[in-house]
DOSE-536224 format. One line per 10 residues: for each residue x, y, z negated of N, C-alpha, C. Coordinates in Angstrom, 2 decimals. Each point is the difference from the previous one (the first is absolute). Example, Ala and Ser with C-alpha at 12.3 -4.5 7.8 and 13.67 -1.06 7.14 Angstrom:
<recs>
13.19:-5.69:-7.80:-0.89:1.19:0.00:0.90:1.20:0.00 ~ -0.35:1.05:0.72:0.82:1.19:-0.06:-0.77:1.09:-0.73
</recs>
This chain:
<recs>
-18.58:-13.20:42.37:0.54:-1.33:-0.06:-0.13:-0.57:-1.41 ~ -0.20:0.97:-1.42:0.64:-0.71:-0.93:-1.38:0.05:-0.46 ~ -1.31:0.46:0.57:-1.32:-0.02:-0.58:-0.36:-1.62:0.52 ~ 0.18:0.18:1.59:-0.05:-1.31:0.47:0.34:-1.32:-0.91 ~ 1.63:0.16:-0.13:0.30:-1.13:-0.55:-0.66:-0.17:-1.80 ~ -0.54:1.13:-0.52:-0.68:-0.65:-1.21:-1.47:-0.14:0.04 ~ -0.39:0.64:1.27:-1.46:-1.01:0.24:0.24:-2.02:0.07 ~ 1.18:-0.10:0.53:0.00:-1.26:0.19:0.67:-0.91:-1.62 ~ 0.39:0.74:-0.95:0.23:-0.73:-1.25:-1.08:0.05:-0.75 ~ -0.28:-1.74:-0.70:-0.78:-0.01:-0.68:-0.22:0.97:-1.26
-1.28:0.41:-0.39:0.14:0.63:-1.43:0.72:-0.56:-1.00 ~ 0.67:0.90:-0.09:0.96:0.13:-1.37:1.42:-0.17:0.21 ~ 0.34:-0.27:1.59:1.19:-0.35:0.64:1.03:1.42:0.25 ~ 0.63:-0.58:0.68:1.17:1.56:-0.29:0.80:-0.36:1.78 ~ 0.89:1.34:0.12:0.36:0.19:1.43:1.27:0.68:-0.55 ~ 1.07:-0.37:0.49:1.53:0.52:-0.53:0.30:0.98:1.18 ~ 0.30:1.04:-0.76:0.90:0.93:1.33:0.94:0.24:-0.21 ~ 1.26:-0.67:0.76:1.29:-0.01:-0.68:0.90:1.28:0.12 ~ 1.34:0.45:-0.26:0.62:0.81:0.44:-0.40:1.40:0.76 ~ -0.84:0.46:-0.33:-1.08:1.65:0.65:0.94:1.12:-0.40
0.53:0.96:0.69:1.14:0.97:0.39:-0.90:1.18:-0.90 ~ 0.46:0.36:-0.69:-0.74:1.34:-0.84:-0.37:1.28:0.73 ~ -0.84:0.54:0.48:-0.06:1.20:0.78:0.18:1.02:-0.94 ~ 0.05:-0.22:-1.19:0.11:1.13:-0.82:1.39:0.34:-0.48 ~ 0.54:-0.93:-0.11:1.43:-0.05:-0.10:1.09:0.48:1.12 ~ -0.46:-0.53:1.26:0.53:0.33:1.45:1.02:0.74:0.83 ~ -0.80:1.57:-1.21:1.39:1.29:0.17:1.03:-0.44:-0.60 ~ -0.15:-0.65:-1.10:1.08:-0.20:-1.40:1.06:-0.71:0.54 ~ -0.56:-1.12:0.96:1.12:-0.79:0.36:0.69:0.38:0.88 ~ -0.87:0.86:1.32:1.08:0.26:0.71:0.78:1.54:-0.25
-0.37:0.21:-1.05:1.01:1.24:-0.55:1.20:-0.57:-0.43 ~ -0.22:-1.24:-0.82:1.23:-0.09:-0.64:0.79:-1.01:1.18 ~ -0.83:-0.57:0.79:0.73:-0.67:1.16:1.40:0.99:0.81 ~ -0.90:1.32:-0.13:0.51:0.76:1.21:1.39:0.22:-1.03 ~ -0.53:1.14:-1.46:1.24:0.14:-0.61:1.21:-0.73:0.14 ~ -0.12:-1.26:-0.15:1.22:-1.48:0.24:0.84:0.00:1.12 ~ -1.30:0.49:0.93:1.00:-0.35:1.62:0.52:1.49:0.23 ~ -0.47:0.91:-0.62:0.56:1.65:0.37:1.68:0.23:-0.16 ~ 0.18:0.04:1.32:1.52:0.39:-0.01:0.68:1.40:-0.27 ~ 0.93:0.59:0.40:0.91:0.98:-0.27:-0.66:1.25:0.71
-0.81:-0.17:0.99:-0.53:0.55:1.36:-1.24:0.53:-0.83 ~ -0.76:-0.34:-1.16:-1.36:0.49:-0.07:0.41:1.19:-1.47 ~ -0.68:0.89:0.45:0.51:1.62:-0.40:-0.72:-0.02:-1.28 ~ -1.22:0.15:-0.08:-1.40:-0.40:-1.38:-1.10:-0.56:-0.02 ~ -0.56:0.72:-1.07:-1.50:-1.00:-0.08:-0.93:0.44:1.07 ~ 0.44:0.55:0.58:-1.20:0.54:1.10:0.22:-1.22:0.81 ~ 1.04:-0.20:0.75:0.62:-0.87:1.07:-0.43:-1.24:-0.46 ~ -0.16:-0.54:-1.29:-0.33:-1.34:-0.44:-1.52:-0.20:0.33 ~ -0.46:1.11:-0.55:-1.41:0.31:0.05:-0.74:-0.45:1.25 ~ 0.51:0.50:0.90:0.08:0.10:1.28:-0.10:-1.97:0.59
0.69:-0.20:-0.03:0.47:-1.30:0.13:-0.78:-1.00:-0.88 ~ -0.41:0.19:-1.01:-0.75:-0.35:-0.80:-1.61:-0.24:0.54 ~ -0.64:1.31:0.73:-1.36:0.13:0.19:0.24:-0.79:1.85 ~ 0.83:0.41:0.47:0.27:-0.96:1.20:-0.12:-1.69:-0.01 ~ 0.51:-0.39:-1.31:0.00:-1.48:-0.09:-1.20:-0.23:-0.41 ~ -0.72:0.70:-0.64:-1.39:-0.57:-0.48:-0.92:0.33:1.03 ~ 0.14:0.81:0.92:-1.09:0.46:1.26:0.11:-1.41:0.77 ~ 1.38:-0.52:-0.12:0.24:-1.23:1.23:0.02:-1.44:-0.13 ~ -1.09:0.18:-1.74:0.24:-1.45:-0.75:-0.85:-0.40:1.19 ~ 0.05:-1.52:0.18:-0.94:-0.69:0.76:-0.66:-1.43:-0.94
0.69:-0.13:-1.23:-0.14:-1.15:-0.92:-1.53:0.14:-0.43 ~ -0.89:-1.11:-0.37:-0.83:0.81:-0.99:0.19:0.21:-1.32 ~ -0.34:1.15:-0.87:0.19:0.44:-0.77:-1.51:0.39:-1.12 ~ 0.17:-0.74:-0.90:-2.12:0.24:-0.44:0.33:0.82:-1.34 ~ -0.63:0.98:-0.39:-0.65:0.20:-1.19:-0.36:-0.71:-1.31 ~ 0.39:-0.24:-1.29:-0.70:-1.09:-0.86:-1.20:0.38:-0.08 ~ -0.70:1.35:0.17:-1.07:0.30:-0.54:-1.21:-0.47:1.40 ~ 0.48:-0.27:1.17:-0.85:-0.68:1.43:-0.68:-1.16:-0.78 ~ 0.87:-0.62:-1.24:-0.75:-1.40:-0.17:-1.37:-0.02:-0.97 ~ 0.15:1.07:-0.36:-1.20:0.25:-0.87:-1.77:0.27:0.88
0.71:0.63:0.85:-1.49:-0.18:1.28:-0.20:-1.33:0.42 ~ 0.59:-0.80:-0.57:-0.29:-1.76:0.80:-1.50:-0.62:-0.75 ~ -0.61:-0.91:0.36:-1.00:-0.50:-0.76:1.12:-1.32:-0.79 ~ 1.01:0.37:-0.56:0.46:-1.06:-1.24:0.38:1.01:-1.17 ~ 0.47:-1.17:-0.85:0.77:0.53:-1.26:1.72:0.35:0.65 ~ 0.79:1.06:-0.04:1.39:-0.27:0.73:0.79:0.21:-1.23 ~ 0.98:-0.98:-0.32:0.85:0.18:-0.95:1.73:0.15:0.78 ~ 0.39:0.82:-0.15:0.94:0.25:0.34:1.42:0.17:-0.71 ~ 1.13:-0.60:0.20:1.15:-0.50:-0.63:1.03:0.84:0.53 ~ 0.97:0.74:-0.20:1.20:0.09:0.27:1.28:-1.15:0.35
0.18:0.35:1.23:1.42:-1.02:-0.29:0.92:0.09:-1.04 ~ 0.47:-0.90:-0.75:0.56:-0.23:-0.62:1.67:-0.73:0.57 ~ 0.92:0.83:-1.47:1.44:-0.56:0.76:1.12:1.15:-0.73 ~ 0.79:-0.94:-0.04:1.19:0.93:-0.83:0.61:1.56:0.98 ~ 0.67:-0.59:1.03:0.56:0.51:1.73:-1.23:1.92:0.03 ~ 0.76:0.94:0.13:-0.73:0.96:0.07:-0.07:0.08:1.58 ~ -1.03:-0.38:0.75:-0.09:-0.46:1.52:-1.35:0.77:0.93 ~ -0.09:0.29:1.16:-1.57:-0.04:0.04:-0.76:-1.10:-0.33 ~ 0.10:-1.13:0.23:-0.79:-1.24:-0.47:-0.34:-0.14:-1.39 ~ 0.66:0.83:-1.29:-0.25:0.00:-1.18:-0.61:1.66:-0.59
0.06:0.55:1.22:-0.23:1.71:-0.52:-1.45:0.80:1.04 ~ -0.03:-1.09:0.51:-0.65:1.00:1.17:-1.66:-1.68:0.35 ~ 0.32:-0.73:-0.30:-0.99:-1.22:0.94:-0.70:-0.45:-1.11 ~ -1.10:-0.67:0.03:-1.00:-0.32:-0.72:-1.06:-1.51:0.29 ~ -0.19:-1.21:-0.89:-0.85:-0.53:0.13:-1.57:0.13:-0.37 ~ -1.07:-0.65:1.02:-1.08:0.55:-0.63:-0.92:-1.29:0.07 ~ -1.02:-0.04:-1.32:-0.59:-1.55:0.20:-1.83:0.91:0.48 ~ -0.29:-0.59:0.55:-1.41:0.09:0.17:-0.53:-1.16:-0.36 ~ -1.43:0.94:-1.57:-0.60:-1.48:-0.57:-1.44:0.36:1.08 ~ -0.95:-1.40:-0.22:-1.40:0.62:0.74:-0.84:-0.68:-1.30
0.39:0.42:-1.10:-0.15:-0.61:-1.54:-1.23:1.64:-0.22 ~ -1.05:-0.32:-0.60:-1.05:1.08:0.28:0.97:1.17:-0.60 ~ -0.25:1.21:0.42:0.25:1.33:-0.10:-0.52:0.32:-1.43 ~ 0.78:0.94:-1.14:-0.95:0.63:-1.05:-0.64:1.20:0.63 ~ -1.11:0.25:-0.53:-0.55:1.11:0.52:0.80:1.74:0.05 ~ -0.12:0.78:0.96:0.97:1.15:0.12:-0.33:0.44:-1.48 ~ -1.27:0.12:-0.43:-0.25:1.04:-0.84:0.83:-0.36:-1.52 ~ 0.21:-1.79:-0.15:0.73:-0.61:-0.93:1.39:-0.06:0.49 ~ 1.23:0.76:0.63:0.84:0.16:0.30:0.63:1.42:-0.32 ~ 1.02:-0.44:-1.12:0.58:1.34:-0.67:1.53:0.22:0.50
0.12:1.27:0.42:1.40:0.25:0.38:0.24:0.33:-0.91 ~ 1.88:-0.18:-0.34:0.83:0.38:-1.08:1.10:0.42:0.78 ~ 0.19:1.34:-0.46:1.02:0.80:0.76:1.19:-0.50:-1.15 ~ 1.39:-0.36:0.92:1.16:-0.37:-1.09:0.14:1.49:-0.36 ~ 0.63:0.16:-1.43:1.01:0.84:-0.47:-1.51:1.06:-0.95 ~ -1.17:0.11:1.11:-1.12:0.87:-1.29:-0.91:-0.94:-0.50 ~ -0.72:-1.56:0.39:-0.65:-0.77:-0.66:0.14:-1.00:-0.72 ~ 1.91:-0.59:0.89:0.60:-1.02:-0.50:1.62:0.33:-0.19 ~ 0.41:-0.88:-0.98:1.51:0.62:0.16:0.66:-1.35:0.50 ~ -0.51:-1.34:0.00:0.79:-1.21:0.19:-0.55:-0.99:0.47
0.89:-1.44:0.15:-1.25:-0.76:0.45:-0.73:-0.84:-1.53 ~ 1.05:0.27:-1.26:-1.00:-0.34:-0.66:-0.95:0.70:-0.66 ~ -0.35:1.11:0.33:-1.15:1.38:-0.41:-0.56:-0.53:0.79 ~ 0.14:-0.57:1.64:-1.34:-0.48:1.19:-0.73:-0.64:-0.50 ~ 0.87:-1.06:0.03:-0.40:-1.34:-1.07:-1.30:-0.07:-1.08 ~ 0.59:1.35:-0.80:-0.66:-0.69:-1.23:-1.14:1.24:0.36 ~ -0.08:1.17:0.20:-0.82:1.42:0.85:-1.26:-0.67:0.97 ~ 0.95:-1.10:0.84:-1.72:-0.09:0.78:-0.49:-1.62:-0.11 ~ 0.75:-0.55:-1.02:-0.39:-1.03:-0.70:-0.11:-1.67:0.71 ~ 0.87:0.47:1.05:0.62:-0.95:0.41:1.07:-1.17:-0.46
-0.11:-1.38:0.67:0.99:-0.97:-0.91:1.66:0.23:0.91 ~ 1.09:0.69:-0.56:0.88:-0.14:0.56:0.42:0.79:1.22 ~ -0.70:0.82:-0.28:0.60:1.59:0.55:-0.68:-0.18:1.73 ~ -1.07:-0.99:-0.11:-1.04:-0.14:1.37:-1.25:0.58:-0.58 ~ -0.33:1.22:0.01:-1.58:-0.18:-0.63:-1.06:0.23:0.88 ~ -0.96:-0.08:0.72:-1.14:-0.48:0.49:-0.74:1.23:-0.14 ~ -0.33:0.60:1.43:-0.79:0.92:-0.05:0.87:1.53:-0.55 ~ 0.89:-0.08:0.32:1.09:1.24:0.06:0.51:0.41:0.76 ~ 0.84:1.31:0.34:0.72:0.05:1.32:1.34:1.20:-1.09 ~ 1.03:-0.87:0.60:1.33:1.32:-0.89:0.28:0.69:1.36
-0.16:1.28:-0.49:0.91:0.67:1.18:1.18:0.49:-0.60 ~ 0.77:0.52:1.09:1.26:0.53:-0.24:0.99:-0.37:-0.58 ~ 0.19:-1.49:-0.27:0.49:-0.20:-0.44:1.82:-0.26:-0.40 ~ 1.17:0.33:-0.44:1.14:0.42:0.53:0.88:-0.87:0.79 ~ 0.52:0.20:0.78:1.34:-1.21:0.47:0.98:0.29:0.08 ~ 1.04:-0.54:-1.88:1.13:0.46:0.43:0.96:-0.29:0.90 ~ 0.06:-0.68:0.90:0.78:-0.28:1.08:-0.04:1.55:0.63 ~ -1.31:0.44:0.50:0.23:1.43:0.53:0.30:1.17:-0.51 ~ -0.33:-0.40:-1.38:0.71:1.24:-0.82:1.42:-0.12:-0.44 ~ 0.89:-1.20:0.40:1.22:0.61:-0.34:0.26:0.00:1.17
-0.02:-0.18:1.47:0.41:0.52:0.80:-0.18:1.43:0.20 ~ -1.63:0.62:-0.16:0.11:1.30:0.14:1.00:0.84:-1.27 ~ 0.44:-0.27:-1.19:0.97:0.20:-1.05:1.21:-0.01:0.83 ~ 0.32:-0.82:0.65:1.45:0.18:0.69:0.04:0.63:1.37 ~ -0.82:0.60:0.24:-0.72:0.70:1.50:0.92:1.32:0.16 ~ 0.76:0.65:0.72:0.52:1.13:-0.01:-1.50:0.94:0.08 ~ 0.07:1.42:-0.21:-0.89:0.95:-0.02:-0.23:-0.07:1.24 ~ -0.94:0.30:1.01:-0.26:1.10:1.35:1.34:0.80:0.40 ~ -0.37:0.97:-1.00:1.40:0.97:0.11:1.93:-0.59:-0.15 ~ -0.26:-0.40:-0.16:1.15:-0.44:-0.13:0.63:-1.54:0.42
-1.07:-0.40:1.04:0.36:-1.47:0.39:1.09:0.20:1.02 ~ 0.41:-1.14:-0.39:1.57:0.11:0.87:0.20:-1.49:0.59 ~ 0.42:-0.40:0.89:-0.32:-1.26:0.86:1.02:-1.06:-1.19 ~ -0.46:-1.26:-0.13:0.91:-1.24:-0.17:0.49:-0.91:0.64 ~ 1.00:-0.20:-0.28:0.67:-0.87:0.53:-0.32:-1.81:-0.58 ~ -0.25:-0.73:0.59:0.09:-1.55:-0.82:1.50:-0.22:0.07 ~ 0.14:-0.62:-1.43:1.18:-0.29:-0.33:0.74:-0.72:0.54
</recs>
């Protein structure tokens, strides 16, 4: 569908894909979904576990990959939702623009792994010589999100998870 619809934009035009459910994220949410609703009745992490791989066997939503957009014939720039609210809509969902603005060539496309090539976005910036922390003909991987890292920081262990209550 989404090759379709950028055969039909003119060159150099773009195709918005709004709100796309993270498949990579997926477990994350409904782990900590489940933790929330786990009552007095659930014994450990096995039992969560459990319940956990059940809800994701029975997603029926779609759920994409960021890295699916890179097999597209566009440029895909992809955004995080943004937002104060620690929510799925700010932790878990993603906008994505499709340009049909010519492609740089693969072989002129440098990945930068965060944390061993780059440490920031202004090392990106000024590293792959881009204006304003967009640079052209790059790809960052890995890059961190603390939204998920202080949730996993406040995460009980495996061993030792114990159900919550909402306040």
């Amino acid at each position: 569908m989404l090759t379709g619809a950028l055969d039909l934009v003119v060159p150099g035009g773009n195709v918005f894909v709004g709100d796309v459910r993270n498949l990579r994220l997926h477990r994350a949410l409904r782990t900590s979904v489940e933790l929330l609703a786990a009552d007095a009745t659930v014994r450990d992490a096995t039992e969560v576990r459990r319940t956990v791989d059940l809800a994701v066997a029975r997603e029926t939503e779609l759920l994409v990959d960021p890295d699916y957009f890179a097999g597209l014939p566009a440029t895909a720039d992809l955004a995080v939702k943004s937002g104060t609210d620690r929510n799925e809509l700010t932790g878990h969902r993603y906008d994505v623009v499709l340009s049909t603005a010519p492609r740089p060539e693969p072989a002129a496309v440098r990945e930068l792994v965060w944390g061993r090539d780059v440490a920031g976005t202004e090392a990106l910036a000024r590293d792959a010589g881009g204006p304003a922390g967009r640079p052209a003909g790059h790809r960052c991987a890995q890059p961190p999100d603390r939204r998920r890292a202080r949730r996993r920081a406040g995460a009980p262990k495996p061993a030792t998870c114990r159900p919550r209550r909402p306040p």
